[in-house]
VEXDREN-691726 format. One record per residue: residue number from 1; residue in one letter; chain; x, y, z of N, C-alpha, C in turn. Coordinates in Angstrom, 3 decimals. Layout:
VEXDREN-691726
<node i="NUM" aa="A" ch="A" n_px="X" n_py="Y" n_pz="Z" ca_px="X" ca_py="Y" ca_pz="Z" c_px="X" c_py="Y" c_pz="Z"/>
...
***
This chain:
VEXDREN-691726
<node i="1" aa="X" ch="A" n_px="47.896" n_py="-63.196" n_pz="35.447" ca_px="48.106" ca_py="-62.637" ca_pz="34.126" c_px="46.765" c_py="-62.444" c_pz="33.437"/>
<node i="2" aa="X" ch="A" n_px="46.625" n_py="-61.553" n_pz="32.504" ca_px="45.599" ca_py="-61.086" ca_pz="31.716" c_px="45.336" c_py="-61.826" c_pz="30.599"/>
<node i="3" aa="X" ch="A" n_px="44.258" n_py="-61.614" n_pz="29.690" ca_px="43.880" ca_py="-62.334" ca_pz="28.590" c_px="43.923" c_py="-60.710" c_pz="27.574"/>
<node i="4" aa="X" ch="A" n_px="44.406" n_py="-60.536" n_pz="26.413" ca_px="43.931" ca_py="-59.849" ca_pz="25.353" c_px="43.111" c_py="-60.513" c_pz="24.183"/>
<node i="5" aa="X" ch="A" n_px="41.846" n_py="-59.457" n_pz="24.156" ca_px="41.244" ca_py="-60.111" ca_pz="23.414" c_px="40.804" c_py="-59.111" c_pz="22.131"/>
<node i="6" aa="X" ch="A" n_px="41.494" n_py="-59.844" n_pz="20.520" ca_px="40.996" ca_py="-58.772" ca_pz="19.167" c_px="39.901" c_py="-59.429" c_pz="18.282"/>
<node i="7" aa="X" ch="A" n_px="39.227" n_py="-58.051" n_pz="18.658" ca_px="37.824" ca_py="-58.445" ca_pz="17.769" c_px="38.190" c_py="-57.423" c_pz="16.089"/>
<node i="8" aa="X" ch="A" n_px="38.352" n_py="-57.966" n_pz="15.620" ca_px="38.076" ca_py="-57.369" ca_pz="13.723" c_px="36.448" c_py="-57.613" c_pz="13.068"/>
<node i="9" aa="X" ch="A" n_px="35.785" n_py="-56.652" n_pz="12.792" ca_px="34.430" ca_py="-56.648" ca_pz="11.934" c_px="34.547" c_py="-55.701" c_pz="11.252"/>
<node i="10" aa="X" ch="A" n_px="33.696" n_py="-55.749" n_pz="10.270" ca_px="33.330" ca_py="-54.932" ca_pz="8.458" c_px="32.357" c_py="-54.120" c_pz="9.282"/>
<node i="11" aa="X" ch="A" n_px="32.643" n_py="-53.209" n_pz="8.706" ca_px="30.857" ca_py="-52.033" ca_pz="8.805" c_px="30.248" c_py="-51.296" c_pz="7.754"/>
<node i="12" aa="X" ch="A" n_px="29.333" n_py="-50.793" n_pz="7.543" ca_px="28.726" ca_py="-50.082" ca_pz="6.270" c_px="29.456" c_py="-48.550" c_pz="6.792"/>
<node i="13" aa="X" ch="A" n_px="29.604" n_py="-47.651" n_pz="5.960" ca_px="29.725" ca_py="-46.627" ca_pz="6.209" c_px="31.252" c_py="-45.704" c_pz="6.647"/>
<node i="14" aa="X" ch="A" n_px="30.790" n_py="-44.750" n_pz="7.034" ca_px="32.351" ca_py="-44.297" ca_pz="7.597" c_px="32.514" c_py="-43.796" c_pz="9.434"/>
<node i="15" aa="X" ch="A" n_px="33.215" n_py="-44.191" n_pz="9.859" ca_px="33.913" ca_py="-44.196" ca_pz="11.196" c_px="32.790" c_py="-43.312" c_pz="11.657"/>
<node i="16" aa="X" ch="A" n_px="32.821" n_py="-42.345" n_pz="11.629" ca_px="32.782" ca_py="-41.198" ca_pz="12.114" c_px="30.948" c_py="-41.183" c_pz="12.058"/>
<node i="17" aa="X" ch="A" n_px="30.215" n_py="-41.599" n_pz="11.179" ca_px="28.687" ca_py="-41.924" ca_pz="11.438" c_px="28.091" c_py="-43.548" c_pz="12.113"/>
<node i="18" aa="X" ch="A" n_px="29.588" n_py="-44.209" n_pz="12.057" ca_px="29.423" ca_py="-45.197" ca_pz="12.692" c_px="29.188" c_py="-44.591" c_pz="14.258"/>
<node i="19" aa="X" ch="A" n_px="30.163" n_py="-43.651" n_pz="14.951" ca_px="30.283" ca_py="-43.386" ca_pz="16.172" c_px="28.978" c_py="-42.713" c_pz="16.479"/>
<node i="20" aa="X" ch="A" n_px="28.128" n_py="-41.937" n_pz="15.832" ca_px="27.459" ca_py="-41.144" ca_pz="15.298" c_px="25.936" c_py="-42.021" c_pz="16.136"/>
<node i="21" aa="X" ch="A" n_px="25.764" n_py="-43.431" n_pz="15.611" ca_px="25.067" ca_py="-43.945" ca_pz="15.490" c_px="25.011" c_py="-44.987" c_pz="17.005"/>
<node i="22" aa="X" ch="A" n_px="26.015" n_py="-45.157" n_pz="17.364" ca_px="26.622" ca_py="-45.971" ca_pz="18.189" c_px="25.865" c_py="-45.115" c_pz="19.581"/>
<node i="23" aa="X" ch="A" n_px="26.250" n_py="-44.263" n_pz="19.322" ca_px="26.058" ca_py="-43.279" ca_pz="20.373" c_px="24.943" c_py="-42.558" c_pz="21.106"/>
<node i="24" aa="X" ch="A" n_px="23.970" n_py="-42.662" n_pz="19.751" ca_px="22.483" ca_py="-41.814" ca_pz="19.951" c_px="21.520" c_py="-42.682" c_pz="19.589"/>
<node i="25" aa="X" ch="A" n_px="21.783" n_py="-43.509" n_pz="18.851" ca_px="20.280" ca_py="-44.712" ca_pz="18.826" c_px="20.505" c_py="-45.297" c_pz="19.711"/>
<node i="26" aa="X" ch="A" n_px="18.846" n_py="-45.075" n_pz="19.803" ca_px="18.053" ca_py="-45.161" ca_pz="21.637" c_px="18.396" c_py="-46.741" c_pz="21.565"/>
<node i="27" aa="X" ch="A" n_px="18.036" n_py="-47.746" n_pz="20.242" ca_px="17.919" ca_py="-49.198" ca_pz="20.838" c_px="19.132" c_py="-49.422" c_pz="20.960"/>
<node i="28" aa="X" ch="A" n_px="20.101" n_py="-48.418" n_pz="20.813" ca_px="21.780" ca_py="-50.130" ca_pz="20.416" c_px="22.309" c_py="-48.987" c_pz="22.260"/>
<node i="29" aa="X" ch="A" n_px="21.511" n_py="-47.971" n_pz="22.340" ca_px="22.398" ca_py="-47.764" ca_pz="24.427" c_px="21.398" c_py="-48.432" c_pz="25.263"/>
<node i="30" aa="X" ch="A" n_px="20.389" n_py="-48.361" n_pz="24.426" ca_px="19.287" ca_py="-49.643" ca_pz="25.187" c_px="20.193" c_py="-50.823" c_pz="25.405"/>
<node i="31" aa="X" ch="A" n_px="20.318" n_py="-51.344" n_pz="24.376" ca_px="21.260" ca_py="-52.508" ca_pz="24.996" c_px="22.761" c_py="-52.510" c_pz="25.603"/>
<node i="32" aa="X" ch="A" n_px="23.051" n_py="-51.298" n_pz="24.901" ca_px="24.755" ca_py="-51.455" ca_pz="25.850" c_px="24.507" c_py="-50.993" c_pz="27.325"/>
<node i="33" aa="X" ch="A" n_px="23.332" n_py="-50.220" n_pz="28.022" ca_px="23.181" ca_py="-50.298" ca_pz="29.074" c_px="22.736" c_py="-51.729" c_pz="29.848"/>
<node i="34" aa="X" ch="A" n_px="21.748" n_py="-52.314" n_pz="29.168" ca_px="21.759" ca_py="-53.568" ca_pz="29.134" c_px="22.569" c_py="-54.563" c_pz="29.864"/>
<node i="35" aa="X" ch="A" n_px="23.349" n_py="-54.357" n_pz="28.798" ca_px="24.838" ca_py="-55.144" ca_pz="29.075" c_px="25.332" c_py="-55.171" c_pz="30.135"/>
<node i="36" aa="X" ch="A" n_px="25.528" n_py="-53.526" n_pz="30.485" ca_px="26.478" ca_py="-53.452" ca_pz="31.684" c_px="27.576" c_py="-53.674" c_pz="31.377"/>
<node i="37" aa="X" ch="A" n_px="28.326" n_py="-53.709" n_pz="32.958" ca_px="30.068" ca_py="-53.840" ca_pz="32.403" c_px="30.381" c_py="-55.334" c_pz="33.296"/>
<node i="38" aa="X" ch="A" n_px="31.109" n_py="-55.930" n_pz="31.951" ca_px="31.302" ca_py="-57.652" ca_pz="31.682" c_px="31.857" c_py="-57.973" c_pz="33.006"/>
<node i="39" aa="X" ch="A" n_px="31.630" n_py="-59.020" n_pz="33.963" ca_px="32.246" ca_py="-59.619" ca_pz="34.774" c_px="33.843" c_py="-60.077" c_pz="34.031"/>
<node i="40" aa="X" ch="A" n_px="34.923" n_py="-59.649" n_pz="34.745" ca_px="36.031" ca_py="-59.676" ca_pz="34.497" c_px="37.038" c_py="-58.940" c_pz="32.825"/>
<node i="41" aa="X" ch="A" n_px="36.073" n_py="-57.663" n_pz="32.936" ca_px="36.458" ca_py="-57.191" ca_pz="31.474" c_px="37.694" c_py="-56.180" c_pz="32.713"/>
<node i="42" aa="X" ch="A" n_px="38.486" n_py="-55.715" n_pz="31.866" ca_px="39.689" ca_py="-54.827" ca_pz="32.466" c_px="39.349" c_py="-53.563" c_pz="31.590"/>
<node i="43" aa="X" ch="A" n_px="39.994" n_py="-53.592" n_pz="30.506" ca_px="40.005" ca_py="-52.434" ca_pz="29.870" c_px="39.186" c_py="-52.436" c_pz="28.310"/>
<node i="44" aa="X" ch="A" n_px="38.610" n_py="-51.542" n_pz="27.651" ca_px="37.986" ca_py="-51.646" ca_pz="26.242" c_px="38.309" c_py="-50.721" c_pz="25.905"/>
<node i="45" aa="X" ch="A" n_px="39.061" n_py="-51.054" n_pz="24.367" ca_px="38.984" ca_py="-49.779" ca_pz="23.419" c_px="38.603" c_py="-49.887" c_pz="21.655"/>
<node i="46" aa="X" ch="A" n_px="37.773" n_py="-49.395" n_pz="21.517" ca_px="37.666" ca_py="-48.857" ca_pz="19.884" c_px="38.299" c_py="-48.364" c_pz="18.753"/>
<node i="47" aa="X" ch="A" n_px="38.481" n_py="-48.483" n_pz="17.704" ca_px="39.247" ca_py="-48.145" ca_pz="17.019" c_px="38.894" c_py="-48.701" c_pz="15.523"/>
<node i="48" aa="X" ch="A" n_px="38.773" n_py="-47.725" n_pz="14.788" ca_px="38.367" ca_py="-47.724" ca_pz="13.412" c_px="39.055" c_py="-47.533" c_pz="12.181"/>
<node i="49" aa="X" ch="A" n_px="38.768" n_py="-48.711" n_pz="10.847" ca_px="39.899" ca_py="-48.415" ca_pz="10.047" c_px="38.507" c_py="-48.034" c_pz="8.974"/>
<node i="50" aa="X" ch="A" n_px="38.909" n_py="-47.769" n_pz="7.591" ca_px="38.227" ca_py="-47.543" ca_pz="6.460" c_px="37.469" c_py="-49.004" c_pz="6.355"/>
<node i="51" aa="X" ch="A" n_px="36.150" n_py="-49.075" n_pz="6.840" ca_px="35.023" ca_py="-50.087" ca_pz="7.068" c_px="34.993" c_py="-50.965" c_pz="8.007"/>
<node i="52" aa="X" ch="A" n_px="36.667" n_py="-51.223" n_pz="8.936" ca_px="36.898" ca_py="-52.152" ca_pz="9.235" c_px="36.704" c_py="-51.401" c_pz="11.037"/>
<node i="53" aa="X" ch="A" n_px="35.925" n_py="-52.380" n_pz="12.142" ca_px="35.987" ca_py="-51.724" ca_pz="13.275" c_px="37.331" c_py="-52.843" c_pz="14.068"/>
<node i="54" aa="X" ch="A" n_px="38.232" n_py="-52.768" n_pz="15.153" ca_px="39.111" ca_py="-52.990" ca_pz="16.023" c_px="38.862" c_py="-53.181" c_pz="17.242"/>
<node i="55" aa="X" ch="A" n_px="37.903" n_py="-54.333" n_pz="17.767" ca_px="37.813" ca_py="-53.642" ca_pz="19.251" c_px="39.202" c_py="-54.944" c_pz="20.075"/>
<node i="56" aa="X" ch="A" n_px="39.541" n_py="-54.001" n_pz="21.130" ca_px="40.906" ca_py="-54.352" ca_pz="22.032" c_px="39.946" c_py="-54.703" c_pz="23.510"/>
<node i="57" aa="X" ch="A" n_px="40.122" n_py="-55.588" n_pz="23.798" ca_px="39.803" ca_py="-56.128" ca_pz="25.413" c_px="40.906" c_py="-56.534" c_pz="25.999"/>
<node i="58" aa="X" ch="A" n_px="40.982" n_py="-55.894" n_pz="27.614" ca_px="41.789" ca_py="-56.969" ca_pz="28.298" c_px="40.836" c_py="-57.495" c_pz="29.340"/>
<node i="59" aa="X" ch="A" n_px="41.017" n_py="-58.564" n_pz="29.468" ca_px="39.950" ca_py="-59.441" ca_pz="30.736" c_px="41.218" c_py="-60.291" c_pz="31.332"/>
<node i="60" aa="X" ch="A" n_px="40.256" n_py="-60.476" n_pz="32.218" ca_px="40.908" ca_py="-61.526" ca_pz="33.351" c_px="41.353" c_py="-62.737" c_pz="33.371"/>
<node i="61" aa="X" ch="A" n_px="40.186" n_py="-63.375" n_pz="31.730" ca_px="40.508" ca_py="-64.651" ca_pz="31.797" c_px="39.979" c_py="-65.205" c_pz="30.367"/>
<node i="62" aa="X" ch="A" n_px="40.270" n_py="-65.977" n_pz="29.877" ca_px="40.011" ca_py="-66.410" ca_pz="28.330" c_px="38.093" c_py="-67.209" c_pz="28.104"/>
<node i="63" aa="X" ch="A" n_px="38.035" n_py="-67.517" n_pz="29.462" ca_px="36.366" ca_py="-67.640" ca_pz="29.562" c_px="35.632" c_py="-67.090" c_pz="29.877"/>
<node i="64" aa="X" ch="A" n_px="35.935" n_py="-65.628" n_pz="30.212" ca_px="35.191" ca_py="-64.608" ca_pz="30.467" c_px="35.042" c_py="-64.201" c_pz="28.764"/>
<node i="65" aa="X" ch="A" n_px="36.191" n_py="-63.810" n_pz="27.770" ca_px="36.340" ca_py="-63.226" ca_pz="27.264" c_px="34.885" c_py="-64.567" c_pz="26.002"/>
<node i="66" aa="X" ch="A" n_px="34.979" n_py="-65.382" n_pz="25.992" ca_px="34.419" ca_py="-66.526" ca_pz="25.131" c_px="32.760" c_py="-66.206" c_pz="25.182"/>
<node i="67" aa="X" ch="A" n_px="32.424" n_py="-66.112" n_pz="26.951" ca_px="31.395" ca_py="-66.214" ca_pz="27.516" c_px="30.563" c_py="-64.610" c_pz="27.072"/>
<node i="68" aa="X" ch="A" n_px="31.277" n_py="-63.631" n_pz="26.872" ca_px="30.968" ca_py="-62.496" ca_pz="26.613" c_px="30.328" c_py="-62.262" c_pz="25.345"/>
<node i="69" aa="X" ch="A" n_px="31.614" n_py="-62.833" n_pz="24.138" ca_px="31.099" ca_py="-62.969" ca_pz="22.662" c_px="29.916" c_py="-63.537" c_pz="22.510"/>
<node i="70" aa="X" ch="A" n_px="29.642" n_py="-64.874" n_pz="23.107" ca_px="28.347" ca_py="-65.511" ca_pz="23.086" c_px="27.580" c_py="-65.493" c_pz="23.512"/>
<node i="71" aa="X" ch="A" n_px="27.046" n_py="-64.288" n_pz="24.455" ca_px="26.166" ca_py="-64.177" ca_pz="24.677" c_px="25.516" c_py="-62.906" c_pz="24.266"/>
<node i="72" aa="X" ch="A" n_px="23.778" n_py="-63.409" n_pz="24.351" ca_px="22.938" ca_py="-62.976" ca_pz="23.614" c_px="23.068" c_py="-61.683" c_pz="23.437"/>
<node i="73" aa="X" ch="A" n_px="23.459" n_py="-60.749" n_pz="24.703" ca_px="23.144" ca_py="-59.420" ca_pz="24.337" c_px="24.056" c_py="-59.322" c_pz="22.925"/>
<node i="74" aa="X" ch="A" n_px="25.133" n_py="-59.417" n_pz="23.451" ca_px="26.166" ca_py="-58.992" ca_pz="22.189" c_px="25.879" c_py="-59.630" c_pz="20.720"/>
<node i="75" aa="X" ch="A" n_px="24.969" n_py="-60.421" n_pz="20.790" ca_px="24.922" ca_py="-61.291" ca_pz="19.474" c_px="23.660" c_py="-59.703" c_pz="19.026"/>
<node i="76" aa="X" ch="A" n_px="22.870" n_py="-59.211" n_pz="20.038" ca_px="21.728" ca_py="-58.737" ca_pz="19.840" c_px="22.089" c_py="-57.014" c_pz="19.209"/>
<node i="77" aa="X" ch="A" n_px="23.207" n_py="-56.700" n_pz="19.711" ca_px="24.442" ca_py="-55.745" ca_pz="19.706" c_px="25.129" c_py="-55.312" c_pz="18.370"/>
<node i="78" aa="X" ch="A" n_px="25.550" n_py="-56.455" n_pz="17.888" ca_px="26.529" ca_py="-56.367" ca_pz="16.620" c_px="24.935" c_py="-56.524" c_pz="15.664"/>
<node i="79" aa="X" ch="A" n_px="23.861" n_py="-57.346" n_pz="15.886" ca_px="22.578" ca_py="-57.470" ca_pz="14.564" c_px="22.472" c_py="-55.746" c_pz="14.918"/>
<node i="80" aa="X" ch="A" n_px="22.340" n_py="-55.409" n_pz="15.999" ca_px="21.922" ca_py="-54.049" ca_pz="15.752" c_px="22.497" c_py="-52.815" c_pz="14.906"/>
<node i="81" aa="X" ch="A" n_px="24.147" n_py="-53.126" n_pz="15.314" ca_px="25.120" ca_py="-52.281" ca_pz="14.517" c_px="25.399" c_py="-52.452" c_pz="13.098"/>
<node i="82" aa="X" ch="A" n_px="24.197" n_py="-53.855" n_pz="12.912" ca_px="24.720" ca_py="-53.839" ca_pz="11.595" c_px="26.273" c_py="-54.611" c_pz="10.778"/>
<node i="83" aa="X" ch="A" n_px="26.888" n_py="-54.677" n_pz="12.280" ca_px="28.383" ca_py="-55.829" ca_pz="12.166" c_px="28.279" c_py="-56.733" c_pz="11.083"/>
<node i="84" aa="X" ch="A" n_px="29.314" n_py="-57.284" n_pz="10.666" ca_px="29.676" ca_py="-58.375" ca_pz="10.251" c_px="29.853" c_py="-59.659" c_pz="10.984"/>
<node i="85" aa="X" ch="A" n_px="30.511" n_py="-60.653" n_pz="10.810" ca_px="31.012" ca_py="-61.703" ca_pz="12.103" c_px="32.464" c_py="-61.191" c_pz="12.275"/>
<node i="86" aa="X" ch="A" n_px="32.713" n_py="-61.180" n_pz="14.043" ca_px="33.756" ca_py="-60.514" ca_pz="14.235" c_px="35.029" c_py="-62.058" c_pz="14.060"/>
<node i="87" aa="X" ch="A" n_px="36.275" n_py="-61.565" n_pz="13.581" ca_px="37.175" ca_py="-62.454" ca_pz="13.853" c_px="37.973" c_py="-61.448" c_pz="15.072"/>
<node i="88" aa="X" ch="A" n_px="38.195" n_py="-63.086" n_pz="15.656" ca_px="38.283" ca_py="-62.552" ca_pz="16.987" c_px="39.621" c_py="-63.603" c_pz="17.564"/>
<node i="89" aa="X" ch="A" n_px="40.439" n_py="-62.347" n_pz="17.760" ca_px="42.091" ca_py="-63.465" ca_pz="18.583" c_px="41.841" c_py="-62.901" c_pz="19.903"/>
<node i="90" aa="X" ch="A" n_px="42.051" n_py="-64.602" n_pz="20.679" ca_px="42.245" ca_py="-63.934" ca_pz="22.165" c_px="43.543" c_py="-64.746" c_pz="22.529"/>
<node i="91" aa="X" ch="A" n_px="44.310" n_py="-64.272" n_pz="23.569" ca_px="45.842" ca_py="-64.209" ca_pz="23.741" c_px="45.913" c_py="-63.697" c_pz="25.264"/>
<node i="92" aa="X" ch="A" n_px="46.991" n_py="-65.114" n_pz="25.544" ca_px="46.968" ca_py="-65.062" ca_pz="27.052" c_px="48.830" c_py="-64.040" c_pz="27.117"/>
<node i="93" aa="X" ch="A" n_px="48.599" n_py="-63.549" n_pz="28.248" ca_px="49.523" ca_py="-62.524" ca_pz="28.506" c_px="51.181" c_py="-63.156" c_pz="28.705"/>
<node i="94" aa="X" ch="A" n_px="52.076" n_py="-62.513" n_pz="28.717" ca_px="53.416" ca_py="-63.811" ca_pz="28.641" c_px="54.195" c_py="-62.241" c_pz="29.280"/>
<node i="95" aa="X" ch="A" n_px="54.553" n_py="-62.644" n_pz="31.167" ca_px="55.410" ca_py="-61.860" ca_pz="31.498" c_px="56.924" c_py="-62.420" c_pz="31.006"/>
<node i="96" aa="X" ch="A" n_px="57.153" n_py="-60.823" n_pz="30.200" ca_px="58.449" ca_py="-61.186" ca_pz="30.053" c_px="59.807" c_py="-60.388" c_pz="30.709"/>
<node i="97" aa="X" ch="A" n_px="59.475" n_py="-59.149" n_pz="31.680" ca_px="60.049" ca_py="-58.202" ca_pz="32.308" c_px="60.409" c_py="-57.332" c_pz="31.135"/>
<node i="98" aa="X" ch="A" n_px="59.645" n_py="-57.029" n_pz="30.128" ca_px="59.457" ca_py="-55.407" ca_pz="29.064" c_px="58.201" c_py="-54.513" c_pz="28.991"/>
<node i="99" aa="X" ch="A" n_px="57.258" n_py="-54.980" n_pz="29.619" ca_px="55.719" ca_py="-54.498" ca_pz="30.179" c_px="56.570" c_py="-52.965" c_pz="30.404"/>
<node i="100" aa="X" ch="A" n_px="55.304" n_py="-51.974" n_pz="29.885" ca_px="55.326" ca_py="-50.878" ca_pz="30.009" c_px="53.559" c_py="-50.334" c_pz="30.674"/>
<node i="101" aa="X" ch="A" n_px="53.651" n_py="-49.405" n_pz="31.665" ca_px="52.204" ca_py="-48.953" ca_pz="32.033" c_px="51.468" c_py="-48.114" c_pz="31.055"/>
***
């Protein structure tokens, strides 16, 4: 079974220069290349409210997902973006035979 993991953070600005920014400053793909892709991450998605960013993880396992937040790049990541501190629920998966693909 999978782990879901919700990250909630504040941002300056609006969505759309957030992505803006995310995307083309050289230091913050400096580091998301950096990064690379997380030992045991499954799926990532984004999603933006009026200041507020959403990010959705599924990983493999609830210490992958711990080990990820805390480390440096990402601490180096969110100072760059300018983030807030993310609140962050992670949630282990519960087959219940209603799973949809």
């Amino acid at each position: 079974m999978t782990t879901l993991a919700i990250a909630r953070m504040r941002f300056n600005g609006d969505a759309q220069e957030f992505q803006r920014r995310y995307t083309s400053d050289p230091e913050i793909r400096a580091i998301f290349e950096e990064l690379g892709q997380p030992e045991g991450a499954i799926r990532h998605r984004t999603f933006a409210t009026d200041g507020e960013l959403i990010v959705v993880d599924e990983w493999e396992s609830a210490e992958q997902v711990r080990a990820w937040i805390g480390s440096p790049g990402i601490q180096r990541l969110m100072s760059a973006l300018e983030l807030g501190r993310p609140e962050v629920t992670i949630a282990e998966q519960l087959v219940l035979g209603d799973e949809l693909s």
